[in-house]
C-alpha positions as CSV (number, residue, x, y, z in Angstrom):
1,X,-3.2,19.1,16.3
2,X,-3.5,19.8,12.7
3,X,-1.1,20.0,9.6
4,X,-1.3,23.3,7.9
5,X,-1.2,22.4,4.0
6,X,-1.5,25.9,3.2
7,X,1.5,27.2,5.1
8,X,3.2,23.7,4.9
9,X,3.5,23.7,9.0
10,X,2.6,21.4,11.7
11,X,0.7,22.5,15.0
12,X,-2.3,24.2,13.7
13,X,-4.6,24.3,17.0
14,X,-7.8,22.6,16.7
15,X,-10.3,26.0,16.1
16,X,-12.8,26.1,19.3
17,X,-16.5,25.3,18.2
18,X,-17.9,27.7,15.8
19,X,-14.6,29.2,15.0
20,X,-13.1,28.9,10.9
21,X,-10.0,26.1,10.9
22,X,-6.9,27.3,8.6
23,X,-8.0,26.8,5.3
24,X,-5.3,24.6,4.5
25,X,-6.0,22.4,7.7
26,X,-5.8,18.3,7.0
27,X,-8.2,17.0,9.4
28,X,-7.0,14.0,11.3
29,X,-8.1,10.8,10.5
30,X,-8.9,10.0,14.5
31,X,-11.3,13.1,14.4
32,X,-14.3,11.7,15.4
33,X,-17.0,12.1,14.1
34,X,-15.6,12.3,10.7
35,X,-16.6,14.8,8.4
36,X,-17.5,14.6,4.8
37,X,-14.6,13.6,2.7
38,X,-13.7,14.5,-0.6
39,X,-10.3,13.9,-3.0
40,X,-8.4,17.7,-1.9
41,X,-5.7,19.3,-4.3
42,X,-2.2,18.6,-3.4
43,X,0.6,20.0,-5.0
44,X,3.5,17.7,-7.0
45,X,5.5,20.2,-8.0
46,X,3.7,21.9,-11.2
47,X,1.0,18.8,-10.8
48,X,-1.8,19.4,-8.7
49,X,-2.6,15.5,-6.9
50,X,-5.6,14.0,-4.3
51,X,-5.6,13.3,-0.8
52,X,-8.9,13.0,1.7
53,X,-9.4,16.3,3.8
54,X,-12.1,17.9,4.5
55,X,-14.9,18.8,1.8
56,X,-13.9,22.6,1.0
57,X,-14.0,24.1,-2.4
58,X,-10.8,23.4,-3.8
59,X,-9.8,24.3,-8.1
60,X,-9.2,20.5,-8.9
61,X,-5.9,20.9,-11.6
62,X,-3.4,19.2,-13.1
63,X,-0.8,21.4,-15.3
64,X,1.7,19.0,-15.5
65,X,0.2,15.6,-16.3
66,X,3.8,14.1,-16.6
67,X,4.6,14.4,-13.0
68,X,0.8,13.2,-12.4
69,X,1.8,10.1,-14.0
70,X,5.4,9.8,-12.3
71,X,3.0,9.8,-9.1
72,X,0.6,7.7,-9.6
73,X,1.6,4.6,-11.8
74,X,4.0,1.8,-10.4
75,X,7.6,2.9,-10.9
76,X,8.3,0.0,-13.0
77,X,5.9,1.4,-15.5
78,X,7.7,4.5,-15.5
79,X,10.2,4.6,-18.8
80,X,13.0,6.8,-20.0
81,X,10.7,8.6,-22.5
82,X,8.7,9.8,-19.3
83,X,11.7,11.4,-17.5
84,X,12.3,12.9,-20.9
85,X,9.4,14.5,-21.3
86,X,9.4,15.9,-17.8
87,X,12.9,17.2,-18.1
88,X,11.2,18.8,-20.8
89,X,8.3,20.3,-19.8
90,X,10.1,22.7,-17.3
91,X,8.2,21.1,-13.9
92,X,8.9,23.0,-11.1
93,X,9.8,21.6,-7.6
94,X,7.6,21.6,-5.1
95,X,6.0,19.9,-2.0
96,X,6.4,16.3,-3.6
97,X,8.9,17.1,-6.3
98,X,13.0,17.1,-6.0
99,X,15.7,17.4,-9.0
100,X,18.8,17.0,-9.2
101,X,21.3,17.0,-12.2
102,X,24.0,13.9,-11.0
103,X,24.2,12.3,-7.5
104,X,24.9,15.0,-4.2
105,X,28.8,15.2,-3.2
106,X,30.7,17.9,-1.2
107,X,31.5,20.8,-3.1
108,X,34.0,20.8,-5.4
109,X,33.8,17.3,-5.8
110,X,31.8,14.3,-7.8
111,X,30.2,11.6,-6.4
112,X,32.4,8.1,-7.0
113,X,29.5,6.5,-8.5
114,X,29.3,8.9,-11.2
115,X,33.5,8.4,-11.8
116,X,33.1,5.0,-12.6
117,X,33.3,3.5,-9.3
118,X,31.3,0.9,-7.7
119,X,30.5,2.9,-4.5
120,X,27.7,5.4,-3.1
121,X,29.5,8.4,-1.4
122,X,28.1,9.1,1.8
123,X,27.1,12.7,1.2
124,X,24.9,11.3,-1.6
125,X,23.0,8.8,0.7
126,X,23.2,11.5,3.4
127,X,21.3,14.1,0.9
128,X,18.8,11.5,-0.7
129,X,17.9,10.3,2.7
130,X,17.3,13.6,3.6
131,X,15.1,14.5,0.5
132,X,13.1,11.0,0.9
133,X,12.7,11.5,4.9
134,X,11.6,14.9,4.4
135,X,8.9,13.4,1.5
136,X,7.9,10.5,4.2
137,X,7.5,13.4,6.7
138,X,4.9,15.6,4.8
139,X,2.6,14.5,1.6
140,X,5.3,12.2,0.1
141,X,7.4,13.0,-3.1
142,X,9.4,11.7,-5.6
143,X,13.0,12.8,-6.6
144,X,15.0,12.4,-10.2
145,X,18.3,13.0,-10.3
146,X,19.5,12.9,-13.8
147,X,17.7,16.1,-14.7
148,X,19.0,20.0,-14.8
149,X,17.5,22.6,-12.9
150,X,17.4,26.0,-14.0
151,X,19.3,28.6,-11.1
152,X,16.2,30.6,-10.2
153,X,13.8,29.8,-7.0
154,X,11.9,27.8,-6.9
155,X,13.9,26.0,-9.3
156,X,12.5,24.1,-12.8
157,X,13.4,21.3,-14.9
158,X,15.8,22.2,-17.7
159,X,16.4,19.3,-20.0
160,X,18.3,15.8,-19.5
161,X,21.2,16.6,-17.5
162,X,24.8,16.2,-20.0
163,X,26.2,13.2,-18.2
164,X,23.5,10.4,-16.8
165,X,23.7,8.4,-13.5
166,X,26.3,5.6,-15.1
167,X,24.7,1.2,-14.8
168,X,21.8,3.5,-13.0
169,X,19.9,-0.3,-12.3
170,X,22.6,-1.2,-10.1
171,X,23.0,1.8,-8.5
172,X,19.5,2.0,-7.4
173,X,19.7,-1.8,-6.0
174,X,22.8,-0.3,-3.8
175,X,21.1,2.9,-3.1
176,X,17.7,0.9,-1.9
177,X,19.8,-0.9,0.2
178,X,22.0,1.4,1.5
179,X,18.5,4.3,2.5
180,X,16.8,1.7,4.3
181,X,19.8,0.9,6.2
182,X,20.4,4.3,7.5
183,X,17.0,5.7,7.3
184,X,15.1,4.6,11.3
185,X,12.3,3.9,11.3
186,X,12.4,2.1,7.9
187,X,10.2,2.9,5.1
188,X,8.6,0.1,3.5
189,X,7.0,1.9,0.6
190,X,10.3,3.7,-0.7
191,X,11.1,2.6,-4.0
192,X,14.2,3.4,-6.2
193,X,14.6,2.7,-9.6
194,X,16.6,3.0,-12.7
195,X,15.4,4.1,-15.7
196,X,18.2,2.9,-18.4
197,X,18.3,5.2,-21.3
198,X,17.2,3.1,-24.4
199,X,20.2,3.8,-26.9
200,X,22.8,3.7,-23.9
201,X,24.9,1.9,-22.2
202,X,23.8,1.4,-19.1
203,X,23.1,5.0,-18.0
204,X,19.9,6.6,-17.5
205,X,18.0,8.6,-14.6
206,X,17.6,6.9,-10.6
207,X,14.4,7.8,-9.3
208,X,13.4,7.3,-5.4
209,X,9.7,7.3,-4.4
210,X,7.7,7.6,-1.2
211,X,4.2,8.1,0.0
212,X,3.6,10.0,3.3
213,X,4.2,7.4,6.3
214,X,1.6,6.3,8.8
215,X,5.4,5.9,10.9
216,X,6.4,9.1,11.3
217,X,8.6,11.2,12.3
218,X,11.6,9.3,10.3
219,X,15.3,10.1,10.5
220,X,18.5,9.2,9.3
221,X,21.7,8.0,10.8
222,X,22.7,8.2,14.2
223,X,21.6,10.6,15.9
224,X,19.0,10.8,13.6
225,X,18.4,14.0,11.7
226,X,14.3,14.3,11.2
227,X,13.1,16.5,7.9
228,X,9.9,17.8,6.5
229,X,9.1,18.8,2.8
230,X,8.0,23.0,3.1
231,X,7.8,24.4,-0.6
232,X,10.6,23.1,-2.4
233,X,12.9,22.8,0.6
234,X,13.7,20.1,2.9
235,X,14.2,22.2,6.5
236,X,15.0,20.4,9.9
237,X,12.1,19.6,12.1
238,X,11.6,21.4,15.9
239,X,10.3,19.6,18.7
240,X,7.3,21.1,18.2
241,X,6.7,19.9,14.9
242,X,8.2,16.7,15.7
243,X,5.5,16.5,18.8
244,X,3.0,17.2,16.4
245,X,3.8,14.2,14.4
246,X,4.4,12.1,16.7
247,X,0.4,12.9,17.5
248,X,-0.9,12.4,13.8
249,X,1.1,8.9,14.0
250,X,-0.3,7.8,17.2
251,X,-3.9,8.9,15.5
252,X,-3.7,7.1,12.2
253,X,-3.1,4.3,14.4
254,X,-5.7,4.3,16.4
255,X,-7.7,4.5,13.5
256,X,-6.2,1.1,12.0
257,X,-6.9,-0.5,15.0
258,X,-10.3,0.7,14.9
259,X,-10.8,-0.4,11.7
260,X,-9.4,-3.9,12.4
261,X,-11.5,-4.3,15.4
262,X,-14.7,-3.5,13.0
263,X,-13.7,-6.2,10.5
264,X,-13.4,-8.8,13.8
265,X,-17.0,-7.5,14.9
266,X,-18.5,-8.2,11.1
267,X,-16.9,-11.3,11.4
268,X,-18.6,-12.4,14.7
269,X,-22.0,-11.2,13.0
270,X,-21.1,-13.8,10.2
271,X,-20.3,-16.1,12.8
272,X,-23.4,-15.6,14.9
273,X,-25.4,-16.3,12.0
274,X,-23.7,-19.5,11.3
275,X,-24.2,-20.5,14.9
276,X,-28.4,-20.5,14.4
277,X,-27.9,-23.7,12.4
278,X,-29.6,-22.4,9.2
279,X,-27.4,-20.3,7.4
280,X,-28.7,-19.6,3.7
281,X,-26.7,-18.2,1.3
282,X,-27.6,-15.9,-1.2
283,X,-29.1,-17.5,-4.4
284,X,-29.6,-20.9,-2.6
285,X,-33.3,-22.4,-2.0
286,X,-31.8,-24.5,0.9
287,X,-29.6,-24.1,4.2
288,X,-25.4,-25.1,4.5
289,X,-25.0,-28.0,6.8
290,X,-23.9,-25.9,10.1
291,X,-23.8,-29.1,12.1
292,X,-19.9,-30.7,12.1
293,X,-16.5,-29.9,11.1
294,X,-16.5,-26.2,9.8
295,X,-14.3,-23.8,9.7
296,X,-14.5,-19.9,9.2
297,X,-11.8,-17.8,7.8
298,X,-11.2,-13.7,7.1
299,X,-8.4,-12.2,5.5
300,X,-8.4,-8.7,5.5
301,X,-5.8,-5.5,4.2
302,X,-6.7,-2.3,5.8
303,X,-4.9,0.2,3.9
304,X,-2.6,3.0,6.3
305,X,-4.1,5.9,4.3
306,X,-7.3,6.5,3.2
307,X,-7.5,6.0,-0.9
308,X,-10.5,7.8,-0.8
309,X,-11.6,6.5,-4.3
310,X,-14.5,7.6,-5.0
311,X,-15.2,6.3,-8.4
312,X,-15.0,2.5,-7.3
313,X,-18.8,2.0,-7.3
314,X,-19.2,3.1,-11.1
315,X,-16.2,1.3,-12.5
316,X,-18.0,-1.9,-10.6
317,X,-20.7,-1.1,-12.6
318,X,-19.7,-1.9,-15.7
319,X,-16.5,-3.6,-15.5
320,X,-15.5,-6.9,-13.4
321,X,-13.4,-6.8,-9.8
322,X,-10.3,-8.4,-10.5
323,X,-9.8,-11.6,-8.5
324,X,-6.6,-13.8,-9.8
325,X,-7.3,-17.5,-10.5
326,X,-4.5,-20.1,-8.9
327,X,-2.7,-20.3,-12.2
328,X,-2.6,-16.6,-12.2
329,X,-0.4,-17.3,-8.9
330,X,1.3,-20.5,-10.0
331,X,-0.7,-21.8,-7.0
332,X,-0.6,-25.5,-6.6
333,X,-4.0,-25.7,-5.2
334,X,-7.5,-23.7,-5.5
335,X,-8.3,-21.4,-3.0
336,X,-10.3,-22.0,-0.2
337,X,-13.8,-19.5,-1.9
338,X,-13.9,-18.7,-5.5
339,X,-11.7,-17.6,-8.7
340,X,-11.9,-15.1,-11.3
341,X,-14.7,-13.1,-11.7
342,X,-17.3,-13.1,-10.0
343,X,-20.5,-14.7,-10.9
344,X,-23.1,-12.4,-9.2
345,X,-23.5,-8.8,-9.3
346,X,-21.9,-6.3,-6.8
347,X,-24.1,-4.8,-4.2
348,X,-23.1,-1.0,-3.3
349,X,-22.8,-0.5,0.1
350,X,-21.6,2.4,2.1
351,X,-18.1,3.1,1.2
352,X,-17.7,0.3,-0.7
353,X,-19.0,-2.6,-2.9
354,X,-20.0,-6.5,-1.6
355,X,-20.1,-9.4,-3.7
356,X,-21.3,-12.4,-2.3
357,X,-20.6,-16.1,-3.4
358,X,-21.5,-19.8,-2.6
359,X,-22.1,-23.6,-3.4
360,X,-22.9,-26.0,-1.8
361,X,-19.6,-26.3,-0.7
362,X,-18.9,-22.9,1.1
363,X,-20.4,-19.3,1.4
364,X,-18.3,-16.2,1.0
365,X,-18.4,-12.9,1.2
366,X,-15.8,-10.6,-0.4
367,X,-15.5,-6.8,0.1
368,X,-13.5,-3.6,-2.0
369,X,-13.8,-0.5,0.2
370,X,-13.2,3.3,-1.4
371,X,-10.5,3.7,1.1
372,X,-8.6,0.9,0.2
373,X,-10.0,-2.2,2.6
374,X,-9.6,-5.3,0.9
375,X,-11.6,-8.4,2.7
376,X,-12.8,-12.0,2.2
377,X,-14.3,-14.0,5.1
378,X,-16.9,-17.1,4.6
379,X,-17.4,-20.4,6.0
380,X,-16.6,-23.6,4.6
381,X,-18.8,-26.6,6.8
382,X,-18.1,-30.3,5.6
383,X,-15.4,-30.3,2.7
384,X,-14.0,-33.8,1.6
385,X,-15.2,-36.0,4.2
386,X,-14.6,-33.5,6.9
387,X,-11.0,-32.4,6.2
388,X,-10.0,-28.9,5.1
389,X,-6.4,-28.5,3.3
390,X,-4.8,-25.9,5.2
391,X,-3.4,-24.9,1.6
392,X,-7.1,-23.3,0.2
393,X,-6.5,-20.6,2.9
394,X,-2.8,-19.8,1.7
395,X,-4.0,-19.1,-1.6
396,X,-7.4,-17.0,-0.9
397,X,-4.8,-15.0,1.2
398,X,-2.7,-14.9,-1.5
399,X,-5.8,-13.0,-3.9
400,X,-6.5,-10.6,-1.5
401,X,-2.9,-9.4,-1.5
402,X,-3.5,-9.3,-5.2
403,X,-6.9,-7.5,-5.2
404,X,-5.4,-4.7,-2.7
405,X,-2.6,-4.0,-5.5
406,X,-5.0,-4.1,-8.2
407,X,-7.2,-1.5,-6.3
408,X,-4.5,0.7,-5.4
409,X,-3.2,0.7,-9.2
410,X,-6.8,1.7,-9.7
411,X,-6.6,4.5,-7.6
412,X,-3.4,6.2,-8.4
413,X,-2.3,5.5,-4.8
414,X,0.9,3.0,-5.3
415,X,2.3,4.9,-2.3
416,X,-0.2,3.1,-0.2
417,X,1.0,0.4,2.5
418,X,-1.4,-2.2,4.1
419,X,-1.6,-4.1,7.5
420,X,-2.8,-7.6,7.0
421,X,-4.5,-9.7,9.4
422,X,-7.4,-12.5,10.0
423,X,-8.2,-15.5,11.7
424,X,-9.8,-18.9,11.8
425,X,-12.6,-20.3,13.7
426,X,-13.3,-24.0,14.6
427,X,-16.6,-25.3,14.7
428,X,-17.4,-28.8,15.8
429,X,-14.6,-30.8,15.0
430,X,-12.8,-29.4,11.8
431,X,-10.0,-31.9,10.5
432,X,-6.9,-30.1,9.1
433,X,-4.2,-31.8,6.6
434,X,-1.2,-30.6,5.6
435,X,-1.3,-32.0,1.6
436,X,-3.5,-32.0,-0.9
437,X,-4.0,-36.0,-0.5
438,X,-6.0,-35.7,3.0
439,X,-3.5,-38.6,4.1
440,X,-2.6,-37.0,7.5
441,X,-4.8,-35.4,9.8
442,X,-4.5,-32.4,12.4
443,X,-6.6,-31.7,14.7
444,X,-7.1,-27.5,14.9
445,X,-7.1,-25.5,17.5
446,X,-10.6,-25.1,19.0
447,X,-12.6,-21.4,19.0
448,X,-10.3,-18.8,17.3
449,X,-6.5,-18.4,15.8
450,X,-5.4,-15.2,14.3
451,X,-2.4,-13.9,12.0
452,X,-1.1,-10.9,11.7
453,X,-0.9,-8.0,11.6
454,X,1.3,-8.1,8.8
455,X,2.8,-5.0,6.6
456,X,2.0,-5.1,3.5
457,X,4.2,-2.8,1.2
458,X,6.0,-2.6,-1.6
459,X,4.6,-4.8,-4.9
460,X,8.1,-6.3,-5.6
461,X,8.1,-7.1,-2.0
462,X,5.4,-9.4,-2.7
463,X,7.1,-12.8,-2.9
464,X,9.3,-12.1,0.1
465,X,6.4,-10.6,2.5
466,X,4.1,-13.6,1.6
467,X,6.3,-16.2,2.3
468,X,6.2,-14.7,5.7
469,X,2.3,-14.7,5.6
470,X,2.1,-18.1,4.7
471,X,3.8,-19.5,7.7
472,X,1.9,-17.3,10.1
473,X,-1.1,-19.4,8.3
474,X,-0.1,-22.1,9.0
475,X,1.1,-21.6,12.7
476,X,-1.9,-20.2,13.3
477,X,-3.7,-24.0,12.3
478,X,-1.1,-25.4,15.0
479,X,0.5,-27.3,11.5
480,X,4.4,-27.0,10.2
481,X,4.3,-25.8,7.0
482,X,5.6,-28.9,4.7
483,X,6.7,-26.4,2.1
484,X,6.4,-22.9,0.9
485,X,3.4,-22.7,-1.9
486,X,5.9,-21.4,-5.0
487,X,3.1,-18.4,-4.7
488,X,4.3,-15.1,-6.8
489,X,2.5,-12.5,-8.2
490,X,4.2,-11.2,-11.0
491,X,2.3,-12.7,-13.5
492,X,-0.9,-11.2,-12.4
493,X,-0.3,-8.3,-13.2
494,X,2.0,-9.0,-16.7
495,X,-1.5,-9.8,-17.9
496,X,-3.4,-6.5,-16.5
């Protein structure tokens, strides 16, 4: 089954061999084999955005480069001058575009919040939910309520609306809330914020984001009530539609499973060439010591949507792959491989760039795929009289959390979520301690121990999702975590 993005419908039949496919057919990512890829038009209201389909001729434009931005940048970025140059430049709603002057209510009436209460009316949870289910549905969207439409179809923005969304930062904290408690299955990339108006007094413009979700179909409240983005609309899905989905779903997953099963197998080809006893890294004249006590380790982030960036290779070319350093983290260790940039050239490889590291401490290998993937995996064989602090791990986990951000910044794709896994292997007799001071020993698990997978969503998410990911670390060495790292990543990224 195929999604129709020229008619906006689900259930386009897969075309018998030799026959033309809808023009506007989004091939699946399970179709196997895969065909050429290349970044396809997709309209954002007036703005004309990228997603991988299949390589036809498509006129690459983007009239309105405000609601570009509005979809590409972090929403934090986003500022009230922004919304008030859209609300200017008379966008016009569309797939991924919604506006609305003041928060939904019955008609006839006003929402509380916008009376000076401190409560969300359900009809305007009901309606957002709606608008950001039928966004998750389809191609993903954002909405802005705070702007005024103009009464013909499809409708455009016409200026600021007369009266904003009143202390608009704490509504969106309640709104967040309140969507992904009534929304099922939840949506970890939705994001709604408030953009303050600079001169005011609290009120400004509430803006929800989503991308389109390797979960659905999505609903909301009970029974749930399933929508798709058509147009400018948001219309109720049929159970063939819904069938459909279900299908894509169970296809995108197949395909991160696939992909996680490939990073295992590079892994074991890393492994195997560790288990010949003379494993030379790249710019050494002499073998590691492969005898005793090592230990492997791969963390990697396959992203649920293919970035498809296709200009990674050249910006590697002439500019550095950002890797945070521990202070960058407020780590209180290093990490288990390298920090900051790296010291060797990138090699290209297919769909992707390698760059390659090592001492005569450890060899790693780190890897920034066009689609999104995000690895590092190496081997670390006699560290500090044979003991490894579980600790180093935590913290190279910790970068490649930060390195899949920075790449999907990059890429104009902050609608992008990730799965995160990886694992550890024993080899010999590896001794594990739970502090920096090597004044306890463990003893790890012998052959393999993995973590994950892991979601991976939001960036202000971060802190909470990796405290998560630091105790499946550590379970997965067999040792209670003495305490949580103080790891954040804000500050990364203050400095970008």
């Amino acid at each position: 089954m195929r999604r129709c993005t020229t008619h906006l419908k689900l259930g386009c039949i897969r075309p018998s061999p030799g026959q033309r496919p809808c023009r506007g057919s989004k091939t699946l990512i399970g179709d196997l084999p895969a065909p050429p890829i290349t970044r396809r038009a997709r309209s954002f209201g007036d703005a004309t955005l990228y997603r991988p389909v299949l390589s036809r001729s498509v006129p690459i434009q983007v009239p309105n480069v405000v609601i570009a931005e509005l979809a590409n940048v972090p929403l934090s970025d986003v500022t009230f001058a922004d919304v008030e140059r859209l609300a200017a430049s008379q966008a016009e709603e569309g797939v991924g575009l919604e506006l609305k002057r003041e928060l939904p209510a019955n008609s006839g009436q006003r929402d509380p919040w916008m009376t000076g209460s401190r409560r969300i009316g359900n009809p305007a949870k009901d309606d957002l939910a709606k608008e950001v289910v039928a966004f998750a549905n389809a191609y993903g969207g954002v909405v802005i309520v705070g702007i005024d439409e103009t009464g013909n179809n499809p409708r455009r923005a016409a200026g600021l609306a007369t009266e904003l969304v009143p202390n608009v930062t704490d509504c969106a904290e309640q709104l967040q809330q309140a969507l992904q408690q009534i929304i099922d299955p939840p949506l970890p990339m939705l994001e709604v914020r408030g953009v303050p108006k600079p001169d005011g007094v609290g009120e400004g413009a509430l803006l929800l984001r989503t991308g389109p979700s390797p979960r659905a179909p999505h609903g909301f409240r009970n029974p749930p009530l399933v929508y798709v983005r058509r147009g400018s609309r948001s219309e109720p899905l049929g159970m063939r539609d819904i069938q459909a989905m279900l299908f894509e779903t169970r296809t995108r997953g197949e395909r991160i499973e696939a992909q996680r099963r490939e990073r295992r197998a590079v892994f074991a080809e890393l492994k195997a060439r560790w288990d010949t006893g003379a494993f030379v890294p790249p710019h050494e004249n002499k073998p590691l010591d492969c005898t005793s006590k090592g230990l492997a380790f791969r963390c990697s982030l396959v992203p649920t949507d293919d970035m498809n960036f296709r200009g990674l290779v050249e910006y590697v070319r002439t500019k550095p792959l950002y890797r945070p350093v521990s202070g960058d983290l407020h780590a209180r260790a290093g990490p288990a491989f390298g920090q900051g940039q790296f010291h060797y050239r990138a090699t290209p490889r297919p769909r992707g760039i390698a760059l390659e590291e090592s001492s005569s401490r450890y060899y790693a290998r780190w890897f920034a795929g066009a689609d999104g993937l995000i690895e590092a995996a190496g081997v670390i064989p006699s560290p500090y009289n044979g003991r490894h602090y579980a600790g180093w791990y935590v913290v190279t986990a910790a970068q490649t959390i930060a390195m899949a951000e920075w790449l999907r910044r990059l890429a104009g794709r902050p609608d992008v979520e990730f799965v995160l896994d990886g694992e550890f292997v024993n080899y010999g007799d590896a001794v594990l301690s739970s502090g920096g001071g090597f004044d306890d020993e463990y003893r790890m698990p012998e052959g393999a121990s993995t973590f994950g997978p892991l979601s991976i969503g939001r960036f202000d998410t971060f802190d909470e999702t990796f405290d998560f990911v630091e105790q499946e670390m550590w379970s997965a060495l067999g040792i209670f975590r003495p305490e949580p790292s103080g790891i954040t990543f804000a500050e990364c990224f203050a400095k970008l």
